[in-house]
N, CA, C and O atoms as CSV, one atom per row, in Angstrom:
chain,resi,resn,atom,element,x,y,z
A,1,UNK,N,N,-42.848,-10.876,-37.766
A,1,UNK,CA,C,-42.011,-11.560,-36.803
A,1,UNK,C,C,-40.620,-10.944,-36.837
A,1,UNK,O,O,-39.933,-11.213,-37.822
A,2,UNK,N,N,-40.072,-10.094,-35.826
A,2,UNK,CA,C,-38.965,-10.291,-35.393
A,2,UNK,C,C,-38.060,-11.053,-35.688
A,2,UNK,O,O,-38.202,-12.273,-35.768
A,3,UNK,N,N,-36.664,-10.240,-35.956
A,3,UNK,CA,C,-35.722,-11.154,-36.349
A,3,UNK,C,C,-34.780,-11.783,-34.689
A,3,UNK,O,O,-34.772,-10.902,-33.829
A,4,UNK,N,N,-34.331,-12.625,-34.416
A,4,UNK,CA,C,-33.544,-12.684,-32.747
A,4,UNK,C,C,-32.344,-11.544,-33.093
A,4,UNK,O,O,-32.358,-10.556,-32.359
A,5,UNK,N,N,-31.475,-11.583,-33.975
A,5,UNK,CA,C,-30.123,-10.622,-33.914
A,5,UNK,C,C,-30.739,-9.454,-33.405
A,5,UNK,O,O,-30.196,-8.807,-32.510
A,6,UNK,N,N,-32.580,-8.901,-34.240
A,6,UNK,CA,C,-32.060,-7.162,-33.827
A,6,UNK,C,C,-33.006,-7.225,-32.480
A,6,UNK,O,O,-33.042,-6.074,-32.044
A,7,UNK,N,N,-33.896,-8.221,-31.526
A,7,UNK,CA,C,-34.156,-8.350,-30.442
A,7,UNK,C,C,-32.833,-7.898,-29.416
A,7,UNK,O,O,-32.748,-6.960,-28.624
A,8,UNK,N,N,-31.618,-9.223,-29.864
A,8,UNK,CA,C,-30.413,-8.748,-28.806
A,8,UNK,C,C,-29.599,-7.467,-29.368
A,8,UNK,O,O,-28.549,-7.084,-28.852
A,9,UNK,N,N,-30.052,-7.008,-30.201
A,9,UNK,CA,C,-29.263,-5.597,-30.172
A,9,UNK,C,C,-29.712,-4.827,-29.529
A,9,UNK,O,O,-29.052,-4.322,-28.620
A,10,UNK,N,N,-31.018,-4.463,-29.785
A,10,UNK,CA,C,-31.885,-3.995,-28.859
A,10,UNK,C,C,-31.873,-3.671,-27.600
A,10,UNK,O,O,-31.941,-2.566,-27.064
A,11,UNK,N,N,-31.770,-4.869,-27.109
A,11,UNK,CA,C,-31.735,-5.286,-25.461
A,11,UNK,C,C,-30.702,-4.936,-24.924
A,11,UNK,O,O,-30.550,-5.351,-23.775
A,12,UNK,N,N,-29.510,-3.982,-25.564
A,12,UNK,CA,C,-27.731,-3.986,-24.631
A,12,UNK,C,C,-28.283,-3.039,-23.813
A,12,UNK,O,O,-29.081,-2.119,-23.994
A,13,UNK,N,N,-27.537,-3.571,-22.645
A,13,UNK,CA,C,-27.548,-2.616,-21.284
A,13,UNK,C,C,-26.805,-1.570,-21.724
A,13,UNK,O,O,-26.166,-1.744,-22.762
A,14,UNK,N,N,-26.715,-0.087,-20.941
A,14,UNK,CA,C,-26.172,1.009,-21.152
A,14,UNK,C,C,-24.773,0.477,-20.431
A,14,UNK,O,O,-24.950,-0.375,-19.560
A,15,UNK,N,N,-23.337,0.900,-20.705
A,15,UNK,CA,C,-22.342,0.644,-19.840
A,15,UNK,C,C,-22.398,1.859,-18.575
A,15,UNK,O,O,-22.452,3.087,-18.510
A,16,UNK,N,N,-22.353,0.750,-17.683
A,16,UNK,CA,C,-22.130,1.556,-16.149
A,16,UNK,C,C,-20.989,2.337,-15.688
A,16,UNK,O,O,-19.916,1.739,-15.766
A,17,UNK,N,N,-20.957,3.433,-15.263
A,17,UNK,CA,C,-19.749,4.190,-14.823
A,17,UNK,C,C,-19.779,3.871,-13.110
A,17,UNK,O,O,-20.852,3.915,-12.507
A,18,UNK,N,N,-18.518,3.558,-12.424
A,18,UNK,CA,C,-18.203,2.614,-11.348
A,18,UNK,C,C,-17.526,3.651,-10.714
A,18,UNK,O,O,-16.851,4.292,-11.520
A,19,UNK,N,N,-17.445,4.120,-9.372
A,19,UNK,CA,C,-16.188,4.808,-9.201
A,19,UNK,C,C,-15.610,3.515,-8.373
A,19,UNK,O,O,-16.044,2.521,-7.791
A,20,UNK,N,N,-14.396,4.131,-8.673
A,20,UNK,CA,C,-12.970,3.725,-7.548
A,20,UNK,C,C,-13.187,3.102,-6.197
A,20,UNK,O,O,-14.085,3.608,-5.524
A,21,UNK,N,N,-12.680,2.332,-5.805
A,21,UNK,CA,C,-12.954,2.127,-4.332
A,21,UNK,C,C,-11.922,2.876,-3.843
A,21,UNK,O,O,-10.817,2.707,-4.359
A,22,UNK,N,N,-12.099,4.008,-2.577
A,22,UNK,CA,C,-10.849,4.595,-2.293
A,22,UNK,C,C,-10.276,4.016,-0.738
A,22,UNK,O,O,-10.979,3.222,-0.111
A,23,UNK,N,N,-9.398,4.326,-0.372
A,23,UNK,CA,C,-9.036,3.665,0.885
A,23,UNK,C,C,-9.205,4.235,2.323
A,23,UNK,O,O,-9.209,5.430,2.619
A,24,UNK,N,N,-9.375,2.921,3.368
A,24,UNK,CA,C,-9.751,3.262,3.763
A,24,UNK,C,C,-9.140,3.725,5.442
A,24,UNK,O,O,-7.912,3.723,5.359
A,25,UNK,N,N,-9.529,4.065,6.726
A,25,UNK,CA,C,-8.762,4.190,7.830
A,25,UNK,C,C,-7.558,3.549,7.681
A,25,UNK,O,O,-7.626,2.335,7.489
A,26,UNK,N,N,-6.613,3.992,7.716
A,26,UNK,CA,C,-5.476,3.253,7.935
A,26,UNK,C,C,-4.040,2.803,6.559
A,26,UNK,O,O,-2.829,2.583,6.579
A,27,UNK,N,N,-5.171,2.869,5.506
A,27,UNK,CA,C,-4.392,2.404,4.090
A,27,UNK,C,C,-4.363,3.687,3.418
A,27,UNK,O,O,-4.958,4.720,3.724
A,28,UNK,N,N,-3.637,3.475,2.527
A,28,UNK,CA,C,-2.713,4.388,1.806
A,28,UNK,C,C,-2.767,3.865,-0.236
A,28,UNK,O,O,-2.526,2.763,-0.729
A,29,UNK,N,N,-3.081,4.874,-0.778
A,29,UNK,CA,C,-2.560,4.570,-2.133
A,29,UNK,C,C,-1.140,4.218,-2.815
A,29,UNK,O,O,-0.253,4.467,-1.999
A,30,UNK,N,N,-0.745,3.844,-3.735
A,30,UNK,CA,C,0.691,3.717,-3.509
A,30,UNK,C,C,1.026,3.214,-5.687
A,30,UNK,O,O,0.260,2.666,-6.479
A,31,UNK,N,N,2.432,3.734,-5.881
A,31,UNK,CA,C,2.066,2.814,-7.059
A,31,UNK,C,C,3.355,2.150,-6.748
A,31,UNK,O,O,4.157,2.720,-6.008
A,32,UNK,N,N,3.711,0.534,-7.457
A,32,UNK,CA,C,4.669,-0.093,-7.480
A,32,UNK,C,C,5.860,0.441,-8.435
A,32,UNK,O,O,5.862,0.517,-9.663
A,33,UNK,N,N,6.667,0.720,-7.697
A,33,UNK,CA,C,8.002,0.760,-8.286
A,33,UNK,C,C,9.051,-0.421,-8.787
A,33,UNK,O,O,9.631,-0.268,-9.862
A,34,UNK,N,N,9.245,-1.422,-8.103
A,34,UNK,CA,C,10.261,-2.528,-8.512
A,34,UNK,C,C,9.264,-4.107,-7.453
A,34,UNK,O,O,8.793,-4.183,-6.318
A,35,UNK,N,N,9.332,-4.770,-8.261
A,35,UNK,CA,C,9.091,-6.318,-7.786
A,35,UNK,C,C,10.529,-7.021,-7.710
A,35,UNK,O,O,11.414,-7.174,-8.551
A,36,UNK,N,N,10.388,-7.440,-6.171
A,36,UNK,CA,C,11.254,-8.005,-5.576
A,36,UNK,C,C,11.728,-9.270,-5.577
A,36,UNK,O,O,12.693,-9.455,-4.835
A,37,UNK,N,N,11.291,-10.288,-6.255
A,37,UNK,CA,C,10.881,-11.236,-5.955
A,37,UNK,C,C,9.711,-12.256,-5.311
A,37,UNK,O,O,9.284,-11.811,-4.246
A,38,UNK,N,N,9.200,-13.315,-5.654
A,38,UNK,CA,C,8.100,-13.886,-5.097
A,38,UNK,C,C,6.823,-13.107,-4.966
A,38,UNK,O,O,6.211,-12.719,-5.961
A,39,UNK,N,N,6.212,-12.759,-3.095
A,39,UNK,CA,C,5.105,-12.037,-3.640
A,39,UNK,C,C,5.273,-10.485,-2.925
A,39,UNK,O,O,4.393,-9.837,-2.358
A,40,UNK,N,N,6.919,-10.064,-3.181
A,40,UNK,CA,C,7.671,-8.615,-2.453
A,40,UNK,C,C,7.614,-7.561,-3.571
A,40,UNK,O,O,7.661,-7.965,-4.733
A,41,UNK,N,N,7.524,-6.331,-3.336
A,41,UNK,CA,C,8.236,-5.600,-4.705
A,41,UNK,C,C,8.025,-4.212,-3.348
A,41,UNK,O,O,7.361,-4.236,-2.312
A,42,UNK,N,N,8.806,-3.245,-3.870
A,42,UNK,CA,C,8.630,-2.330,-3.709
A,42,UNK,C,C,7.703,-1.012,-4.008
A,42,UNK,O,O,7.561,-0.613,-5.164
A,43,UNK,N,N,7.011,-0.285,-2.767
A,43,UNK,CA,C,5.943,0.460,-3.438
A,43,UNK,C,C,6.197,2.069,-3.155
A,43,UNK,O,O,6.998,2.345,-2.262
A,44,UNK,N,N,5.812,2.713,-3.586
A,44,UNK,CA,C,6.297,4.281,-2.999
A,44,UNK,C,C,4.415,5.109,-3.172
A,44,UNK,O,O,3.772,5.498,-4.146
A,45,UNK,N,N,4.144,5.060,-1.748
A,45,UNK,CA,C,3.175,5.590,-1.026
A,45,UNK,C,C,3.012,6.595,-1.144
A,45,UNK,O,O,4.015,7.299,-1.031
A,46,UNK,N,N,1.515,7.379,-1.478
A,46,UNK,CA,C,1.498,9.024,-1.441
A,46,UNK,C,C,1.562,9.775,-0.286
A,46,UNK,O,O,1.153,10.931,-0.174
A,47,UNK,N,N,2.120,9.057,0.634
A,47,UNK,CA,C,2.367,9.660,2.095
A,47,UNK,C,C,3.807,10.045,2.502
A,47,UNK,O,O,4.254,10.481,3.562
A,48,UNK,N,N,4.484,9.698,1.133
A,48,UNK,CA,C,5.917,10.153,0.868
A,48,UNK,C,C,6.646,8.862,1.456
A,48,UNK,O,O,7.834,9.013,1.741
A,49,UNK,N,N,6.292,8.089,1.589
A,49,UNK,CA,C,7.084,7.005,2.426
A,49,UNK,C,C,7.410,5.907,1.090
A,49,UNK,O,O,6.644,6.003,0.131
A,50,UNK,N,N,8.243,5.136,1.036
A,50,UNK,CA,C,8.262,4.063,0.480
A,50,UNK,C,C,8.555,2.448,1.081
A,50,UNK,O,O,9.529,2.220,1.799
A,51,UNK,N,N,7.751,1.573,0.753
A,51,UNK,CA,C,7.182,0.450,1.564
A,51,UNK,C,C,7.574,-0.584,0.827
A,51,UNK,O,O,7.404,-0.643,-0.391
A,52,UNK,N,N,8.273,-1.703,1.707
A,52,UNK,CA,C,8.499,-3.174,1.346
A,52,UNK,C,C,7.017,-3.530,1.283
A,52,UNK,O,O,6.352,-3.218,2.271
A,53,UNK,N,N,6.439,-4.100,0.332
A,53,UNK,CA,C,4.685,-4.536,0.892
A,53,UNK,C,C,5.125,-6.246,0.286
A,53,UNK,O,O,6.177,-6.686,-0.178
A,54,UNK,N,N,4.084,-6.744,0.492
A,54,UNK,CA,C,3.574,-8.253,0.457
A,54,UNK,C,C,2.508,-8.364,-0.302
A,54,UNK,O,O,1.773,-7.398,-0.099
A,55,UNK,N,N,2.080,-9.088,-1.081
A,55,UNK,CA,C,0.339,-9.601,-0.935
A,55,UNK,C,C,0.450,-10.918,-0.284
A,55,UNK,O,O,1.336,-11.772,-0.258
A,56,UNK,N,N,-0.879,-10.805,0.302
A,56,UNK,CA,C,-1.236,-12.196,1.432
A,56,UNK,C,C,-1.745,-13.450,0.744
A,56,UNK,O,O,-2.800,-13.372,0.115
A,57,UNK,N,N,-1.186,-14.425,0.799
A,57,UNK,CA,C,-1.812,-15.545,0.491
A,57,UNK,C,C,-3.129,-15.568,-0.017
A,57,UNK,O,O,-3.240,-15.949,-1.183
A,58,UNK,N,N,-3.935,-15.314,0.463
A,58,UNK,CA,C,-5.477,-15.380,0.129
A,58,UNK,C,C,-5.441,-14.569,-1.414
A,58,UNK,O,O,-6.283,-14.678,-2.305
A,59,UNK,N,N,-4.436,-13.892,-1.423
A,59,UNK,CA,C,-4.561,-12.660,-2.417
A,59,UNK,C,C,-3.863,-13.626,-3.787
A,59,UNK,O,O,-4.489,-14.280,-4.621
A,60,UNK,N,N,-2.574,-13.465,-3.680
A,60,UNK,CA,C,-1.278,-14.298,-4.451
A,60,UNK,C,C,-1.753,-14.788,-5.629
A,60,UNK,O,O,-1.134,-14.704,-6.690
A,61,UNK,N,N,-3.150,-15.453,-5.455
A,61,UNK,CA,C,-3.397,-15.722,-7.203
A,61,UNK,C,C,-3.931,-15.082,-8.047
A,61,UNK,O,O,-3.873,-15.063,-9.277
A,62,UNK,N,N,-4.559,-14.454,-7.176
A,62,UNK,CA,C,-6.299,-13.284,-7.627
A,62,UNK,C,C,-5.180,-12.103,-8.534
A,62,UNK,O,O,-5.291,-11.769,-9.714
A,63,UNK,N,N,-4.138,-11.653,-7.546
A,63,UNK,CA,C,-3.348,-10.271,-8.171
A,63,UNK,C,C,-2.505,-10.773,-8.786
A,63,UNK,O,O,-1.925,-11.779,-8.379
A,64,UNK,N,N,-2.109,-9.914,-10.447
A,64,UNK,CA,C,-1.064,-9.869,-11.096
A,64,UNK,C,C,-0.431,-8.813,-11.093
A,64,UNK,O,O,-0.769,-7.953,-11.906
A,65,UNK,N,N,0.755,-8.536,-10.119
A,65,UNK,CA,C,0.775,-7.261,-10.199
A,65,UNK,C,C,2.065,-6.662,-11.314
A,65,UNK,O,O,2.693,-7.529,-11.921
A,66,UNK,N,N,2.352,-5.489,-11.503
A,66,UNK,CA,C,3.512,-4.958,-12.109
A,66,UNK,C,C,4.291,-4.013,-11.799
A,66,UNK,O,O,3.939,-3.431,-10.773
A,67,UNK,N,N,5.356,-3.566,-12.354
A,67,UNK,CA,C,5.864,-1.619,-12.079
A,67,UNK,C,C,4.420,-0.903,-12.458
A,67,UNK,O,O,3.501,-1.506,-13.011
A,68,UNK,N,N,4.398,-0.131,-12.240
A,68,UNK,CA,C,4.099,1.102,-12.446
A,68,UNK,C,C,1.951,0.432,-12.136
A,68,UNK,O,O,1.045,1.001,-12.746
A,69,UNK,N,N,1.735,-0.464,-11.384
A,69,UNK,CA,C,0.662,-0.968,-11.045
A,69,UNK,C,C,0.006,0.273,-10.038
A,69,UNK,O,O,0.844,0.912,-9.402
A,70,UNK,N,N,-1.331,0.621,-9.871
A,70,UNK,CA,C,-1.967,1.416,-8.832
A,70,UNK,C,C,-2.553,0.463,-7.811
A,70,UNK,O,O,-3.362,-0.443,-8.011
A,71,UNK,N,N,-1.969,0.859,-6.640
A,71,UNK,CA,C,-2.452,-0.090,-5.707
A,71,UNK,C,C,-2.477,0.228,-4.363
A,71,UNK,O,O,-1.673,1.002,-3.843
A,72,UNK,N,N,-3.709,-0.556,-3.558
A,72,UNK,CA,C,-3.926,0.484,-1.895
A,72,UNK,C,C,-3.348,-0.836,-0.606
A,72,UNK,O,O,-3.606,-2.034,-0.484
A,73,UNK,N,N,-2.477,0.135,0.182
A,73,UNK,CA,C,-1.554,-0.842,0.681
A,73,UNK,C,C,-2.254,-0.710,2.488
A,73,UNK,O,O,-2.987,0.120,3.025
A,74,UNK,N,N,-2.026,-1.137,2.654
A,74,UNK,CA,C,-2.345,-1.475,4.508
A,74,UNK,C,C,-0.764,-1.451,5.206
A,74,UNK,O,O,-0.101,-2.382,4.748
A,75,UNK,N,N,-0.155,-0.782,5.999
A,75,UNK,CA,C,1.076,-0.602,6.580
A,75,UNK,C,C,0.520,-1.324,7.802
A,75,UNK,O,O,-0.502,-1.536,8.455
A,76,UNK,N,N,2.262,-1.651,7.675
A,76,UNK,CA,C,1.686,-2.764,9.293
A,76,UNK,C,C,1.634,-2.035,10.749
A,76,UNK,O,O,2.305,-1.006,10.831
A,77,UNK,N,N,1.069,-2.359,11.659
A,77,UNK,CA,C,1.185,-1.786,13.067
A,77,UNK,C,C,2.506,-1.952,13.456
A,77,UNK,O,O,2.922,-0.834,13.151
A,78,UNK,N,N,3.392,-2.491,13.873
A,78,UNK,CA,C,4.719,-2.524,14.546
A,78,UNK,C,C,5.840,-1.995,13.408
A,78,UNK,O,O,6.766,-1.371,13.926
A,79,UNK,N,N,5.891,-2.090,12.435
A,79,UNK,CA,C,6.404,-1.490,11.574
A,79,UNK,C,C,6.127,-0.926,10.089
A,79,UNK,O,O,5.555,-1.498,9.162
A,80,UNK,N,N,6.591,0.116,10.123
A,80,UNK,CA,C,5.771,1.226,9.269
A,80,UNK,C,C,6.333,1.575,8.099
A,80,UNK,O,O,6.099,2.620,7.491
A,81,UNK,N,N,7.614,0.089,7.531
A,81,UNK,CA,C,7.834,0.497,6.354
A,81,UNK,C,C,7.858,-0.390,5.700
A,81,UNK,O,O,8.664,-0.603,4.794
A,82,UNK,N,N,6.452,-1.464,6.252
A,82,UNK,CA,C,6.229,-2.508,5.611
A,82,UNK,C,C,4.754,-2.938,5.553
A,82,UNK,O,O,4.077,-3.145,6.560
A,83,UNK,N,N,4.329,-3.051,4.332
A,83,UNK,CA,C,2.652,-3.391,4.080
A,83,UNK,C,C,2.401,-4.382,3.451
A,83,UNK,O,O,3.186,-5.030,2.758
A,84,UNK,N,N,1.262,-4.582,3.646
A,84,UNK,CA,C,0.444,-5.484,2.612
A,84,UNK,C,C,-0.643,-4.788,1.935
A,84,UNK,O,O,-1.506,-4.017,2.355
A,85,UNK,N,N,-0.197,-5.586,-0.041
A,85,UNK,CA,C,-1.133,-5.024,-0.886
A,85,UNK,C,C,-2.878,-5.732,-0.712
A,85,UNK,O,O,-3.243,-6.894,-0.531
A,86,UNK,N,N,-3.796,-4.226,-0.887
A,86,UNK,CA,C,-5.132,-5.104,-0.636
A,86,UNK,C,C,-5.970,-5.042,-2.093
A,86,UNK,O,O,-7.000,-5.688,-2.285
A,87,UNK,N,N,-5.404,-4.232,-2.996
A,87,UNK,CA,C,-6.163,-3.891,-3.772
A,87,UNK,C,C,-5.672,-3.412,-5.285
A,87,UNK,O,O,-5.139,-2.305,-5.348
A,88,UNK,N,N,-5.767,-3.896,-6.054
A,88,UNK,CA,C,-5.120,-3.296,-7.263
A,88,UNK,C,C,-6.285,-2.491,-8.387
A,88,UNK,O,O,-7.262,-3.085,-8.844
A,89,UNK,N,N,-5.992,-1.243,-8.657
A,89,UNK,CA,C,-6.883,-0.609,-9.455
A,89,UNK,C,C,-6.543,-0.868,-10.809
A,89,UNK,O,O,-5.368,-1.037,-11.135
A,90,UNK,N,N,-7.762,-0.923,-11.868
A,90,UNK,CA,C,-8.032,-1.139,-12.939
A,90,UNK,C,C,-7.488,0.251,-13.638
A,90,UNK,O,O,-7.216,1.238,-12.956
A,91,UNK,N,N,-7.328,0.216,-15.405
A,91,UNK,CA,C,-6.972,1.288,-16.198
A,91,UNK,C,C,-8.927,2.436,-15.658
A,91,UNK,O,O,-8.983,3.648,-15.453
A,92,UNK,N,N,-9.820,1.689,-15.615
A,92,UNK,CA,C,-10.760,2.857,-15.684
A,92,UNK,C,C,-10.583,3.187,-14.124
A,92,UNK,O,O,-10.453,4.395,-13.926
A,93,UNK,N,N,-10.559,2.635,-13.327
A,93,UNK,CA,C,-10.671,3.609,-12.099
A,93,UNK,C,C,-9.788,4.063,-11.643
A,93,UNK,O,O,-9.959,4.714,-10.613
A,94,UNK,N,N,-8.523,3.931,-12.170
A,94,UNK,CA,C,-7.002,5.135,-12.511
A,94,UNK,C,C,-7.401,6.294,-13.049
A,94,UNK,O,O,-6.942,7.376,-12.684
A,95,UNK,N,N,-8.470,6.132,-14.149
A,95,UNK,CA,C,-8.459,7.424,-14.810
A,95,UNK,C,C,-9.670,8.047,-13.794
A,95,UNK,O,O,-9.548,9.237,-13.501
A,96,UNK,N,N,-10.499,7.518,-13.398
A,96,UNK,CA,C,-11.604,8.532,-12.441
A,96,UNK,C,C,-10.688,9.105,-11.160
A,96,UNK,O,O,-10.989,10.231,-10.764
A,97,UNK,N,N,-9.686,8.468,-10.544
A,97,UNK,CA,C,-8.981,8.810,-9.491
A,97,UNK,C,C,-7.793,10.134,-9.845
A,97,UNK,O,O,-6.940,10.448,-9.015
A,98,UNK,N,N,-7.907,10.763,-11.097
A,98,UNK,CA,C,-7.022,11.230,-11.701
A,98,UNK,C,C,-8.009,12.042,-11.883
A,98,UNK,O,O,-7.891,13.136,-11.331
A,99,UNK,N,N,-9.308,11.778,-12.716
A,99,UNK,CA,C,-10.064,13.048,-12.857
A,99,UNK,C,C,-10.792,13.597,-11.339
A,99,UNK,O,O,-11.397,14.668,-11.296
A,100,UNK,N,N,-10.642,12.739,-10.180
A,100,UNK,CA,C,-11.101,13.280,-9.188
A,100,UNK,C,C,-9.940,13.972,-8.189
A,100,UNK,O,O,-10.181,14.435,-7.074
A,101,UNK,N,N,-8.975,13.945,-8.670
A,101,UNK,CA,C,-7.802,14.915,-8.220
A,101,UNK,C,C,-7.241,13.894,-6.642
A,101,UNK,O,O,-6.928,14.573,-5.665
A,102,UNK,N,N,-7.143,12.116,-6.493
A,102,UNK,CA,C,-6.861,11.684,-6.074
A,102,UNK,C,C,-5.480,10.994,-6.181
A,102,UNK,O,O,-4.900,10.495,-5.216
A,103,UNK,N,N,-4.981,11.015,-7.529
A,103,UNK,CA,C,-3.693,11.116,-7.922
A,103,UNK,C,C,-3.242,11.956,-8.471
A,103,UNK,O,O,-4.018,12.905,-8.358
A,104,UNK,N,N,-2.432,12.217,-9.022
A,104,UNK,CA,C,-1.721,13.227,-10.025
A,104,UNK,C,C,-1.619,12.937,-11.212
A,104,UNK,O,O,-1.307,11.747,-11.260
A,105,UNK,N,N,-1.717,13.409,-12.332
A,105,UNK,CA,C,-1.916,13.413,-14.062
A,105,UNK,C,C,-0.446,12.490,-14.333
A,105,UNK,O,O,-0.379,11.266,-14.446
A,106,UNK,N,N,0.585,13.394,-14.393
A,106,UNK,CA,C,1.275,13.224,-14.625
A,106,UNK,C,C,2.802,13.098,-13.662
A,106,UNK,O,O,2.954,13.876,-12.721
A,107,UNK,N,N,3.987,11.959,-14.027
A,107,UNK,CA,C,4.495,11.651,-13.309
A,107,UNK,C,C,6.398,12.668,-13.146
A,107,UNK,O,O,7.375,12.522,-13.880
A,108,UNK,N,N,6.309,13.205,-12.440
A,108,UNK,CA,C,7.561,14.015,-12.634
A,108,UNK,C,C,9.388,13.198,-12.646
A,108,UNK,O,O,9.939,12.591,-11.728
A,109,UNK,N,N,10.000,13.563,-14.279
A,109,UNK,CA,C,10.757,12.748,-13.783
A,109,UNK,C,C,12.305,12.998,-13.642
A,109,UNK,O,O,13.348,12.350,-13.726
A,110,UNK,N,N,11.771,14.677,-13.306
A,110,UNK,CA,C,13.523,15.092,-12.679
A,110,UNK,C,C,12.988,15.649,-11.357
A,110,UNK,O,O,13.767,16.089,-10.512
């Protein structure tokens, strides 16, 4: 008879490798630079632009965001230097977006 401990050792799933969700028509990657207050901060876009963004209500509890957070922003139609955050990336799918040459390694700081 089987012991149960080495049954569930046994039994571990392999860990899954996930990629990134990347963005899509219209949105943009971006990382946060300064939080503004409430649910504002400032983001600087890899499209060279830098964006007042928002997260939306629906969002506000789900995201914790920070400086230096990876995150995919939606720019608004009538004005284009202001978005809303849709998405915040995790430490592992930072690093696949880095090994897939979707961000940059390292951050330049002169």
């Amino acid at each position: 008879m089987k012991s149960y401990k080495k049954q569930k050792e046994q039994a571990k799933p392999e860990p899954r490798i996930i990629r990134a969700p990347l963005p899509k028509a219209g949105q943009v990657i971006g990382i946060i630079e300064q939080r503004l207050g409430g649910n504002k901060m400032m983001v600087n876009c890899h499209d060279g632009k830098q964006r007042n963004s928002r997260v939306p209500g629906r969002l506000k509890r789900k995201l914790w965001l920070r400086p230096d957070d990876v995150v995919i922003v939606q720019p608004w139609e009538l004005d284009d230097t202001k978005a809303d955050v849709v998405f915040k990336y995790r430490l592992n799918q930072i690093e696949w977006l880095k090994k897939n040459g979707y961000l940059e390694n390292e951050k330049s700081e002169f």
